[in-house]
N, C-alpha and C positions, 0 to 999 in steps of 0.2 A: 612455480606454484607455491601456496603458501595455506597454511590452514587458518583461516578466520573465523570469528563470529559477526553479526552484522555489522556491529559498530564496525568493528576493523576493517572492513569490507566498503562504510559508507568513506571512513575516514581516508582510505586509501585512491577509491575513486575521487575523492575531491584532492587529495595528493595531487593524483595523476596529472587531473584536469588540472590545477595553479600551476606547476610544473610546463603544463603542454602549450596554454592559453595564455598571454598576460589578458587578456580582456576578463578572466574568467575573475571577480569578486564575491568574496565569503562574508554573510554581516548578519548580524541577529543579537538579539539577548542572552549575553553571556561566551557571544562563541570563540571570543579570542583570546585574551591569557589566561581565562579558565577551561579554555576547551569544549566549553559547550555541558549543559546538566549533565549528558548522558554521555560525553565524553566525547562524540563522533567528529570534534574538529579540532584533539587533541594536538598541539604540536605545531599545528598548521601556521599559527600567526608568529610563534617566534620562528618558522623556517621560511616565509613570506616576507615578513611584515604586516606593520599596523593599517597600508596601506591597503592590501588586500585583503587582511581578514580584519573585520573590527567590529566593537560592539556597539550596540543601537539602545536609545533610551526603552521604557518597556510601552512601544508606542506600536502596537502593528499595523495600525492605517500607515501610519511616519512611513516602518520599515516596510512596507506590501510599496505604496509608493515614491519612493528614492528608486525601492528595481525597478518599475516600470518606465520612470525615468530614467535611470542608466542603461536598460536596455534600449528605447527607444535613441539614446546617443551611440550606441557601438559595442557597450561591456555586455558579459551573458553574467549577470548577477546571479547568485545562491542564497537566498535570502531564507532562515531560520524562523519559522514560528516554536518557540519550545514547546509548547503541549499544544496537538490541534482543535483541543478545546476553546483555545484564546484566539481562532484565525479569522471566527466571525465581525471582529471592527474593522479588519480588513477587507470583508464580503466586496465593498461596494468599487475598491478599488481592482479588484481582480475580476469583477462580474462587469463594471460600468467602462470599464478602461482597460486589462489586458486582456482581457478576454475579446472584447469589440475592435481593437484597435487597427489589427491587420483590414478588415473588414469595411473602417468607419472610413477607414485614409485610402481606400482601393490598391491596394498594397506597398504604399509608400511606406509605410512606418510600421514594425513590427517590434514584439516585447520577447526575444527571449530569457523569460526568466524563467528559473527555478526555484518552487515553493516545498521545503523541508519541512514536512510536519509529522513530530513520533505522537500517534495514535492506539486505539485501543486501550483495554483493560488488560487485568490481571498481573495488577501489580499493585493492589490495597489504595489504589488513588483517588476513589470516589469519583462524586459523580463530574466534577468539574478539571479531573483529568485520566480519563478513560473514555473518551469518545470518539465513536467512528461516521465522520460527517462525510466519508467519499461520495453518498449516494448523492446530496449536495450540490458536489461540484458536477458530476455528469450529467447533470441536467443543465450545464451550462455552453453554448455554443461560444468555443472556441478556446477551452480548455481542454488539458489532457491530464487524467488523472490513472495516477500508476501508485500499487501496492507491493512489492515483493516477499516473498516468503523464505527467502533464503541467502545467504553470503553470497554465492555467487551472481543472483540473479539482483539483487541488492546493487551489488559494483557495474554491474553490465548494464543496466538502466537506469541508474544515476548520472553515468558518463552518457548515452543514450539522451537523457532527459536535457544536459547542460549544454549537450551540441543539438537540441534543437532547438527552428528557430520561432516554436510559440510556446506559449506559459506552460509550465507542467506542473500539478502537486505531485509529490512525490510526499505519497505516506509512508510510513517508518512504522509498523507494528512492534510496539514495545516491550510488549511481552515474550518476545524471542530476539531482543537484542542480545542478551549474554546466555541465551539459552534458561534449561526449566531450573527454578531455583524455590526456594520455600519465602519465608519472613525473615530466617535466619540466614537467608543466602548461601544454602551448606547442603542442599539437597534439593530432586525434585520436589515441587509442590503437587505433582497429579502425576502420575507415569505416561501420561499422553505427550507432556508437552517436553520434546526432545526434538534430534536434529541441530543443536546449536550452533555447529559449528558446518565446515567443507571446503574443499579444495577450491582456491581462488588465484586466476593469475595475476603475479607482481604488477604487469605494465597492463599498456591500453586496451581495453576489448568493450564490444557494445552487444547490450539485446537489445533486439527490433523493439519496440514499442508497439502497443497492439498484435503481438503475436503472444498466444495462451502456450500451454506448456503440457504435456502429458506426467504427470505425476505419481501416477499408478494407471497401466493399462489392464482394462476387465472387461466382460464380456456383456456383464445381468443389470449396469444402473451407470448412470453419468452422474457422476458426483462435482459441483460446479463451484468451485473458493477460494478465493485468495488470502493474502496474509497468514495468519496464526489460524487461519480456519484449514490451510490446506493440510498441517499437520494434525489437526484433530480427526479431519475425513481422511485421512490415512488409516488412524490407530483404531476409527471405526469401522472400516472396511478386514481389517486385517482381527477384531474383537465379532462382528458379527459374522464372518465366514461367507460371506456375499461377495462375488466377485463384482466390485467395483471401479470403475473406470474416474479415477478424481483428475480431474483439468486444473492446474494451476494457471487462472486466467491472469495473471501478473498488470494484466494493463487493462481498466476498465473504459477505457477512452481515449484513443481508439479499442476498439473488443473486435477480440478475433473470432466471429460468428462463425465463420468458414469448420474452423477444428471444432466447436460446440456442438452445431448442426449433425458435422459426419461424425460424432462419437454418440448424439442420440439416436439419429437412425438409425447407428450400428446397435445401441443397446435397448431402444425401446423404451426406458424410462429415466426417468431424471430427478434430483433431488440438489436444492441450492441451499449454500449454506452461506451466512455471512456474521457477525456481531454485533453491525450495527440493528439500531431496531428493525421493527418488521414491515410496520405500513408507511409504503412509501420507501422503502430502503431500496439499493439496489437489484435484490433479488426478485423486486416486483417485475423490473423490465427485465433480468434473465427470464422468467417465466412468460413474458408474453413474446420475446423473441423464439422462444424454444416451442412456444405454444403455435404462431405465428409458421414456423418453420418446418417444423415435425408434428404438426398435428396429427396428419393417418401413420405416422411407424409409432405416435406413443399405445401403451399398451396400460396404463394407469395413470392418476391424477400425479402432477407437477407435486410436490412438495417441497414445503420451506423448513429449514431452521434456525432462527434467526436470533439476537436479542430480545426483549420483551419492551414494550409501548410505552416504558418507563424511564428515570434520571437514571442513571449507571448504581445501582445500587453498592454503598460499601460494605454496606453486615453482611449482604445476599448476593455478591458478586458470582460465585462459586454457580449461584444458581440462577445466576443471571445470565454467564458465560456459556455459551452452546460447547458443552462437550460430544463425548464420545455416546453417553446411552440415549442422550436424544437423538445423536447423528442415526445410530442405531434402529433405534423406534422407528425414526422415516426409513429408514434400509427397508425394515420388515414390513413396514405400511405398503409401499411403491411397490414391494414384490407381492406381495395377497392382495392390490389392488384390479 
């Protein structure tokens, strides 16, 4: 075991996986003798080569399909979007083509590939690289879209993501790649945003995909978030004095309904928290599953807190980013409701 922060965590499961796989290819903008913006495929191309790891013009239709082409011949491709801001000139190749493909051929032809995209804000990057597009893709039949909130569960579902054998985005929450830091990088920037780091094993290990995660178990509210939202629904759970039940639903596609379901019967009320915006985000369909499912054990209205129906603002990021006193606010609403 080893103590990591995400990056080291994503950089290691792609170790593993080049190490385990030769089929397994690393390629994107910037990922190979510079290692990638964020660093997470440090190393990799001078202990591979240029033949497994290599860099791509800044073309994301190009790079979305070359993987689906090399997936469709035998490789399980890893293909990098650097900010998942930039993933949408890809859209039509991951919606019209990996996405359809197992389906279109009656299972003659399938795309395992893997789509790396670091998302989210709070990290001063405005509005054209702070965005959380998952809701997106899960409105897509035949994608699987995964978030992780932590080092370990980071490596477990990356390796998870690359042995399977249909597309996955795997988002990358940025803001707890090296854990909480300021502008000067020398200090928290909020005291909520911690956890950076955890015990991770050296070699191979997998999390199931579509299985959520108990994160805090509590008796009075189901608190429902992935990424950088599970630690905020922590430090609000543990600041409002609410015994709170937070699910780290780590895979939104497939969603583990089954653990959602028996933690709101169990608690009666429920509160979804996400970053991206509100209408139409994914918290709309947690709430009509949970509404759908636990209609006679709820005991109050569903509650959201979410983004705001706007570009990712840069001045007003702070107040754009779902903390701790809004998570808060819904705590006390849901319980006086």
């Amino acid at each position: 075991m080893s103590t990591m922060n995400m990056i080291q965590a994503i950089n290691s499961a792609l170790d593993v996986m080049l190490d385990r796989d030769d089929d397994v290819v690393i390629f994107g903008e910037d990922v190979g003798y510079f290692g990638g913006v964020f660093r997470c495929t440090a190393g990799l191309q001078k202990k591979y080569g240029k033949t497994r790891v290599f860099d791509t013009p800044i073309a994301e239709g190009g790079i979305l399909g070359t993987a689906i082409g090399m997936g469709v011949y035998g490789l399980r491709p890893v293909a990098e979007i650097q900010f998942a801001d930039y993933i949408y000139p890809a859209f039509d190749q991951l919606v019209s083509e990996a996405a359809r493909l197992r389906y279109r051929s009656g299972g003659e032809f399938w795309a395992p590939i893997t789509v790396r995209a670091p998302c989210g804000g709070g990290i001063f990057g405005g509005q054209t690289h702070s965005q959380s597009p998952e809701g997106v893709f899960t409105h897509v039949c035949g994608l699987k879209t995964v978030m992780p909130s932590n080092p370990y569960d980071a490596k477990g579902l990356l390796i998870a993501a690359i042995e399977d054998d249909d597309p996955v985005i795997f988002f990358e929450p940025k803001r707890i790649y090296n854990g909480p830091f300021d502008g000067h990088h020398d200090k928290p920037l909020v005291p909520w945003a911690r956890h950076p780091q955890g015990e991770v094993p050296d070699g191979h290990y997998r999390v199931e995909l579509g299985k959520a995660a108990i994160a805090r178990p509590g008796s009075e509210v189901t608190v429902l978030a992935y990424g950088t939202m599970v630690h905020v629904c922590l430090a609000a759970v543990e600041e409002s004095g609410i015994d709170g039940e937070v699910i780290d639903l780590r895979s939104l596609l497939p969603i583990d309904i089954d653990s959602i379901v028996e933690s709101v019967k169990k608690t009666g009320r429920c509160v979804i928290v996400h970053e991206a915006t509100r209408t139409s985000g994914f918290g709309a369909e947690l709430s009509a599953q949970v509404q759908e499912h636990c209609f006679y054990h709820l005991e109050a209205p569903i509650q959201r807190v979410t983004g705001w129906d706007t570009p990712y603002p840069h001045a007003f990021e702070w107040e754009y980013f779902p903390g701790p006193q809004r998570v808060t606010r819904a705590l006390t609403a849901v319980m006086e409701g």
